[in-house]
MIGU-33998 format. One record per residue: residue number from 1; residue in three letters; chain; x, y negated, z negated of N, C-alpha, C, CB in turn. Coordinates in Angstrom, 2 decimals, always signed. Each point is the difference from the previous one (the first is absolute). Glycine has a CB too. Example, Ala and Ser with C-alpha at 12.3 -4.5 7.8 and 13.67 -1.06 7.14 Angstrom:
// MIGU-33998
<atom 1 ala A <+13.19 +5.69 -7.80> <-0.89 -1.19 +0.00> <+0.90 -1.20 +0.00> <-1.89 +1.17 -1.25>>
<atom 2 ser A <+1.54 -2.22 +1.97> <+0.82 -1.19 -0.06> <-0.77 -1.09 -0.73> <+1.18 +0.63 +2.15>>
//
This chain:
// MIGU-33998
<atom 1 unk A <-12.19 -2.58 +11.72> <+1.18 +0.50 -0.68> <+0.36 -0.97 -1.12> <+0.83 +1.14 +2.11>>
<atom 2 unk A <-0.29 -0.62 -3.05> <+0.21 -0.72 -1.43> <+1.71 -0.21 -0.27> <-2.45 +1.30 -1.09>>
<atom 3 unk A <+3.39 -1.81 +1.26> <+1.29 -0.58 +0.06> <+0.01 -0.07 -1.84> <+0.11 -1.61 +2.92>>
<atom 4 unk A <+1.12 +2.00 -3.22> <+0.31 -0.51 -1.10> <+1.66 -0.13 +0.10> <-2.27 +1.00 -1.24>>
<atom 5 unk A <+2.28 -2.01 +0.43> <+1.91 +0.19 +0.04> <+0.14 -0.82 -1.57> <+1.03 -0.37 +3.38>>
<atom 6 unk A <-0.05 +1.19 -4.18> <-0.02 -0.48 -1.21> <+1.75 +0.39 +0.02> <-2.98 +0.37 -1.21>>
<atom 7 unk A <+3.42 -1.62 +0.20> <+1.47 -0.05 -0.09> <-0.20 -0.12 -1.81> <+1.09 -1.41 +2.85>>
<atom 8 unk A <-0.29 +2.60 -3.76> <+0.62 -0.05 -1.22> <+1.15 +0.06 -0.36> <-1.47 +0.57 -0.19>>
<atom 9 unk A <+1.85 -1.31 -0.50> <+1.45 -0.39 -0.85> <-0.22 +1.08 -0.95> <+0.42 -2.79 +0.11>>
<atom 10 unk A <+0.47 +3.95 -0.17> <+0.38 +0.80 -0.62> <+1.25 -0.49 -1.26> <-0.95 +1.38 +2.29>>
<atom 11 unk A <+0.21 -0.93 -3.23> <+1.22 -0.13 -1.41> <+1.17 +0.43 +0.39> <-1.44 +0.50 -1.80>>
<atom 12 unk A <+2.74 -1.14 +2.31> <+1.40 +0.97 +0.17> <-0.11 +1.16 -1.08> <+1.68 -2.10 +0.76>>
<atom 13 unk A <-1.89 +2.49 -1.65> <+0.40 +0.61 -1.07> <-0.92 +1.02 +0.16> <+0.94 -1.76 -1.42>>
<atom 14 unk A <-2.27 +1.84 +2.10> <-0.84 +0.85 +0.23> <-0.02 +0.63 +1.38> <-1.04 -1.17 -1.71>>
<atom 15 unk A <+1.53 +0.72 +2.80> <-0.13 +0.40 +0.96> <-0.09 +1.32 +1.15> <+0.53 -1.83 -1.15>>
<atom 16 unk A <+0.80 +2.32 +0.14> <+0.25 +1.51 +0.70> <-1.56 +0.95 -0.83> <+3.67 -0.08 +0.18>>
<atom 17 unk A <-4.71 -0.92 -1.24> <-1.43 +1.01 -0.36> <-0.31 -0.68 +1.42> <-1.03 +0.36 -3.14>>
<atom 18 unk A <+0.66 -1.89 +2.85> <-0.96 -0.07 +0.71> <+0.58 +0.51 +1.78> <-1.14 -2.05 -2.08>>
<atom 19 unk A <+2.07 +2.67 +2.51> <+0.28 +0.20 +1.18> <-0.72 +1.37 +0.29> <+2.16 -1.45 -0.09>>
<atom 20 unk A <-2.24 +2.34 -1.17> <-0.34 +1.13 +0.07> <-1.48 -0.03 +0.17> <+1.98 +0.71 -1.21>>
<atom 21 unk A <-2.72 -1.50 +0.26> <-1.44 -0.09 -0.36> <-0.33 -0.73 +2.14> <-0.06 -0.81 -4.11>>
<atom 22 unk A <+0.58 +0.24 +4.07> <-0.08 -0.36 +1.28> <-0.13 +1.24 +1.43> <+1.38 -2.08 -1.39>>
<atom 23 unk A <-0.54 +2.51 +1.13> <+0.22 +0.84 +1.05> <-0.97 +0.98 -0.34> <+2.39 -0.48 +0.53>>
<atom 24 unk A <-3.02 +1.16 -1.59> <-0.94 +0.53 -0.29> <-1.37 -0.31 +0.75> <+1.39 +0.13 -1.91>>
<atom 25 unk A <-1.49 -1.93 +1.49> <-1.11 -0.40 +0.73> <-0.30 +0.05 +1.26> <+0.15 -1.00 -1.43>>
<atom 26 unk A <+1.18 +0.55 +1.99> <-0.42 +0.28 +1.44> <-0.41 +1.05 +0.49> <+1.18 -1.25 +0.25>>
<atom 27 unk A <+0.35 +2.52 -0.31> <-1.09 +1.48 +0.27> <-1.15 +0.01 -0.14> <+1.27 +1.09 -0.61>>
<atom 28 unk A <-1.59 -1.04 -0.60> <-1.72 +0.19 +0.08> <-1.07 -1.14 +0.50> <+0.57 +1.40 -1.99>>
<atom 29 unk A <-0.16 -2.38 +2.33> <-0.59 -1.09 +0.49> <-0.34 +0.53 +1.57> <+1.35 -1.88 -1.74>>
<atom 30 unk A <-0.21 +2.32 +2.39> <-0.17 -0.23 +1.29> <-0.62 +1.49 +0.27> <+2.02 -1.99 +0.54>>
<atom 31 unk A <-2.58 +3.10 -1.24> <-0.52 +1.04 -0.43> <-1.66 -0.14 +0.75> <+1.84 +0.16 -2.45>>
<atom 32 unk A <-1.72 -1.48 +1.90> <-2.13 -0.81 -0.35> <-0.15 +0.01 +1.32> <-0.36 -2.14 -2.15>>
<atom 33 unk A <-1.34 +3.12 +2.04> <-0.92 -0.86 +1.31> <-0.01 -1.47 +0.20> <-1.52 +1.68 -0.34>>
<atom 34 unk A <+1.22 -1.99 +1.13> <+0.02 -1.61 +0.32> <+1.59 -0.68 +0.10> <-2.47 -0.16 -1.47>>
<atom 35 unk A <+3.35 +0.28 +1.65> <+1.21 -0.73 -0.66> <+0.71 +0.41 +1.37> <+0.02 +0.18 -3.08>>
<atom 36 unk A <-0.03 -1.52 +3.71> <+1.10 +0.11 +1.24> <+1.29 +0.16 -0.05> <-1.25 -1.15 +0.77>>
<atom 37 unk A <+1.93 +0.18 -2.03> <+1.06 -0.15 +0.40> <+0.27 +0.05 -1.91> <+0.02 -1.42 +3.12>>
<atom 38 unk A <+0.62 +1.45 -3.83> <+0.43 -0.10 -1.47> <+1.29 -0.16 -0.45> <-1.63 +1.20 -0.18>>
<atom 39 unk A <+2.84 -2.13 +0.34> <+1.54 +0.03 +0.05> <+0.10 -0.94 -1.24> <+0.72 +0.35 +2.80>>
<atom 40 unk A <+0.61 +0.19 -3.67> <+0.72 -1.21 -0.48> <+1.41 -0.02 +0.18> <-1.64 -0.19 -1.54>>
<atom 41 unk A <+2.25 -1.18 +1.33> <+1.18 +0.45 +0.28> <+0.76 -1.81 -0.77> <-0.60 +2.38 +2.79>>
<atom 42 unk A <+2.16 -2.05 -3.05> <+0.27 -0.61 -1.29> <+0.69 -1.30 +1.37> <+0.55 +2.39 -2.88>>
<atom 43 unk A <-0.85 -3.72 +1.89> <+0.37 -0.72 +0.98> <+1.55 -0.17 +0.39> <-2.12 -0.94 -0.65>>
<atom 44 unk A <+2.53 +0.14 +1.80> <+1.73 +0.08 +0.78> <+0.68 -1.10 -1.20> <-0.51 +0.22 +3.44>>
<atom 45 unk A <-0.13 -0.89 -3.55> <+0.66 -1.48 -1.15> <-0.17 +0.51 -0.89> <-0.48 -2.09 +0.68>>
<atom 46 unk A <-0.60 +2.70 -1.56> <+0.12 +0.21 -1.38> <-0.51 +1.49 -0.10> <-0.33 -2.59 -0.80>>
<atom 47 unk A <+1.19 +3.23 +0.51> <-0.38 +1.49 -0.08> <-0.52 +0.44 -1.25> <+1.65 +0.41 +1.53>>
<atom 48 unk A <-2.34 -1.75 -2.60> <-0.74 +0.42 -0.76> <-1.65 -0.58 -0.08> <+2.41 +0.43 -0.95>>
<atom 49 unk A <-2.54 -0.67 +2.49> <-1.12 -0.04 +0.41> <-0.76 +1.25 +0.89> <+0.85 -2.36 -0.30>>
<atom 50 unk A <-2.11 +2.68 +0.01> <+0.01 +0.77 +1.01> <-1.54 -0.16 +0.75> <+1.94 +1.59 -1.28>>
<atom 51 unk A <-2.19 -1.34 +2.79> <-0.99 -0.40 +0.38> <-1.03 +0.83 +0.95> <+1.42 -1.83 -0.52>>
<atom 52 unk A <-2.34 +1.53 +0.21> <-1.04 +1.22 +0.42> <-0.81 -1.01 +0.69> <-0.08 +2.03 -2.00>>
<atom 53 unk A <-0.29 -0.81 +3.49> <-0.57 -0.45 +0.77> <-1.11 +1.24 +0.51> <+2.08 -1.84 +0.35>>
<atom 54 unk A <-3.20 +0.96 -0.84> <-1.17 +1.54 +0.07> <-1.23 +0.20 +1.22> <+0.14 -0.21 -2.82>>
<atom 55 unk A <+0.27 +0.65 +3.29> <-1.58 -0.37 +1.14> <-1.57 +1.44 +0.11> <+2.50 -1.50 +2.13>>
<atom 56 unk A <-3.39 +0.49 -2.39> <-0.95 +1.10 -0.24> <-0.92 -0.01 +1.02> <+0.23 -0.06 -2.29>>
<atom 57 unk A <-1.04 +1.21 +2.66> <-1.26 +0.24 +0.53> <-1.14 -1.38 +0.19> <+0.61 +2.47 -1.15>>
<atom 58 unk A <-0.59 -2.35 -0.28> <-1.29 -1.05 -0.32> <-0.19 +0.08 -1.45> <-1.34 +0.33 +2.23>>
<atom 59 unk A <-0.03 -1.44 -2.88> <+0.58 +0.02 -1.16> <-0.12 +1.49 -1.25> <-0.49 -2.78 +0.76>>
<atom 60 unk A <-0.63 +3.44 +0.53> <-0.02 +1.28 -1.35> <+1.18 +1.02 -0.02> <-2.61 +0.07 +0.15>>
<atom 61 unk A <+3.50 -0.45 +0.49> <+1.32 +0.50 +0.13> <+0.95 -0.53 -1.24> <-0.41 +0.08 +2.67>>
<atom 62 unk A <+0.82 -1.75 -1.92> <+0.24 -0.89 -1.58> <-0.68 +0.32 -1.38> <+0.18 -1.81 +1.54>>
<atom 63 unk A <-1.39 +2.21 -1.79> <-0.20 -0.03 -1.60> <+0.39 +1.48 -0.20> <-2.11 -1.91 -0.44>>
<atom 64 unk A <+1.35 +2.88 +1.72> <+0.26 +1.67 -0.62> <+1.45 +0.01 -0.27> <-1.81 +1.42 +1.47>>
<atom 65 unk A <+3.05 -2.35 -1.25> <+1.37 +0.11 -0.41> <+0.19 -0.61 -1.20> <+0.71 +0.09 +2.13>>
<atom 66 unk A <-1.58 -1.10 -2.30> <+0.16 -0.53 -1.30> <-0.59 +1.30 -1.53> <-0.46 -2.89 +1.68>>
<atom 67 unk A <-0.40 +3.29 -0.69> <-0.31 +1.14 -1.56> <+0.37 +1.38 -0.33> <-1.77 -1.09 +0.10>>
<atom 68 unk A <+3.13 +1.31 +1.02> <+0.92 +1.52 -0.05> <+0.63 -0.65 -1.04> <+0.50 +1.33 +2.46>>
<atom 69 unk A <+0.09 +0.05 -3.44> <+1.21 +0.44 -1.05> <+1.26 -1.06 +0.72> <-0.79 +3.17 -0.65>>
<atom 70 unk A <+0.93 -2.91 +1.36> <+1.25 -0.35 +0.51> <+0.58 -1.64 +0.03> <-0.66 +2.19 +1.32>>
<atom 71 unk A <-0.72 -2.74 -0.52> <-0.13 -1.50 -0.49> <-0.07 -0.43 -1.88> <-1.49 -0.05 +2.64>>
<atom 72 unk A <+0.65 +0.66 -2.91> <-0.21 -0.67 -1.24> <+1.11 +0.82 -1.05> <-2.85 -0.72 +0.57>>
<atom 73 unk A <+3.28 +1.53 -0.38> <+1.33 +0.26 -0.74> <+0.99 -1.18 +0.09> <-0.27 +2.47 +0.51>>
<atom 74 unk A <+0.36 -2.75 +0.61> <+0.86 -1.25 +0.90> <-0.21 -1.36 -0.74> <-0.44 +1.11 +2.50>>
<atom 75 unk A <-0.94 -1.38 -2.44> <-0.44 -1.10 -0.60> <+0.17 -0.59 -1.49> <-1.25 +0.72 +1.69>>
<atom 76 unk A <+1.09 +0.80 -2.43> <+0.33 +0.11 -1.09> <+1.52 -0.33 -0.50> <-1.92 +1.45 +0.31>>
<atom 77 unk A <+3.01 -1.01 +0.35> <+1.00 -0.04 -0.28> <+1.05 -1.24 +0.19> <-0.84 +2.18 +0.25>>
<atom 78 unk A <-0.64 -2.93 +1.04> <+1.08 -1.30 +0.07> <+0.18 -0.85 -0.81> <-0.32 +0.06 +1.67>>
<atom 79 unk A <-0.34 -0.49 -2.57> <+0.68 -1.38 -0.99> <+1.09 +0.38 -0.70> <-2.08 -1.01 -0.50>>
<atom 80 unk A <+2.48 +2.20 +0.33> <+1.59 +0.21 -0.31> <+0.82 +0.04 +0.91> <-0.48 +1.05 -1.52>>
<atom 81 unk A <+0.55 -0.87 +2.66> <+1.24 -0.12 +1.26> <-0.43 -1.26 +0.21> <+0.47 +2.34 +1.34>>
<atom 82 unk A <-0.86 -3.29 -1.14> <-0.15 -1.21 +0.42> <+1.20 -0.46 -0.66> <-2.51 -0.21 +0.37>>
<atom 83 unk A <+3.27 -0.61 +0.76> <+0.40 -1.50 -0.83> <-0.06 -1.36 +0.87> <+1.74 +1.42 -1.44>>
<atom 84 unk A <-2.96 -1.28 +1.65> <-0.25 -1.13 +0.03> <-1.75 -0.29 +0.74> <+3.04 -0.27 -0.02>>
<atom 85 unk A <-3.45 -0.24 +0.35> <-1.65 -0.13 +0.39> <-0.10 +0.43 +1.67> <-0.55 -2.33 -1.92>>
<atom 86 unk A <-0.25 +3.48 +1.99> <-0.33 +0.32 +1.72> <-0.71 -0.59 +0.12> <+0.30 +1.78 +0.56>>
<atom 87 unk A <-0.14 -1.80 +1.37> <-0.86 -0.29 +0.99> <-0.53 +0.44 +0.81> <+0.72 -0.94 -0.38>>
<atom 88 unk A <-2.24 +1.12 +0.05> <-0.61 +0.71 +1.07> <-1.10 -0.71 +0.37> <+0.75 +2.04 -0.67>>
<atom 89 unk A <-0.55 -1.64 +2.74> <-0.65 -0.58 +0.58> <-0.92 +0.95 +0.38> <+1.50 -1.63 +0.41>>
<atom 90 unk A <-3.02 +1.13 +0.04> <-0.83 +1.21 +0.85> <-0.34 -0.63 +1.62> <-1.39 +1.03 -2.55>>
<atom 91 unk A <+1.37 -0.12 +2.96> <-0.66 -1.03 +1.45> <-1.03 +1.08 +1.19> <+2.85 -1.84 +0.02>>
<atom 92 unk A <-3.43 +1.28 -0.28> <-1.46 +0.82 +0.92> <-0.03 -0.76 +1.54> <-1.92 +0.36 -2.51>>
<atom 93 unk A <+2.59 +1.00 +3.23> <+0.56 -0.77 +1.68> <-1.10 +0.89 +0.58> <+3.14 -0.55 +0.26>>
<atom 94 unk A <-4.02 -0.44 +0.61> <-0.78 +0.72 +1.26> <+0.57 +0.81 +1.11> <-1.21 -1.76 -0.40>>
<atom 95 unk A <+2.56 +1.16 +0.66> <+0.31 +0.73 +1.19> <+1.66 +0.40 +0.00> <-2.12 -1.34 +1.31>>
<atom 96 unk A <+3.06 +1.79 -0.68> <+1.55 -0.33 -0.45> <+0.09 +0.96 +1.75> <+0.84 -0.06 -3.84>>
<atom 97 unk A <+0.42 -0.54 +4.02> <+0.79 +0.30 +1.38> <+1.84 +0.50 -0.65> <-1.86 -2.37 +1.89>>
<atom 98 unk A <+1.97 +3.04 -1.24> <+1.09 +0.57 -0.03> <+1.30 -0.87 +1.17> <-1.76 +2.44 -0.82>>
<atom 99 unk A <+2.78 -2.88 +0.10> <+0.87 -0.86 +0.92> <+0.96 +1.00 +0.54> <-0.18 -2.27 -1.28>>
<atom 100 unk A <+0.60 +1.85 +2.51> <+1.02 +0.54 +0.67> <+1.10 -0.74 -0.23> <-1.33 +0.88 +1.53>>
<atom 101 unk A <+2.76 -0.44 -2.38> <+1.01 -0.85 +0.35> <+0.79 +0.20 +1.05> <-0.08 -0.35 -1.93>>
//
């Protein structure tokens, strides 16, 4: 399974696009073969962050998402909602357990 979690600083001034362009993505994100899990959601401290947490199949899951409309519309559009530099992490987990609280 392929983990991703990426956090962007959204331009205040752009946000209510990029909230839309967002919510776009996901629908159709979580649409994709391969794609367990696909969420974003704006952070509790700064609500002009917002953070996506993606979990895939494997990696031909990860790239076949990288080369839908939907992503690369996305991709395209971010260096104008940005304000400020994302972070994205990837992480390729062998195994994962589910906690009981």
């Amino acid at each position: 399974m392929i983990v991703v979690h990426a956090s962007f600083p959204v331009d205040p001034d752009r946000r209510d696009d990029a909230l839309d362009l967002i919510e776009d993505l996901v629908a159709e994100s979580q649409r994709e073969d391969g794609i367990v899990d696909y969420r974003a959601t704006t952070d509790v401290v700064d609500p002009n962050v917002v953070r996506f947490v993606e979990r895939y199949e494997d990696q031909d899951a990860f790239e076949a998402h990288t080369q839908t409309d939907h992503f690369r519309e996305f991709q395209a559009a971010l260096p104008e909602l940005l304000g400020g530099e994302p972070d994205v992490i990837r992480f390729d987990v062998d195994s994962a357990t589910e906690l009981e609280l």
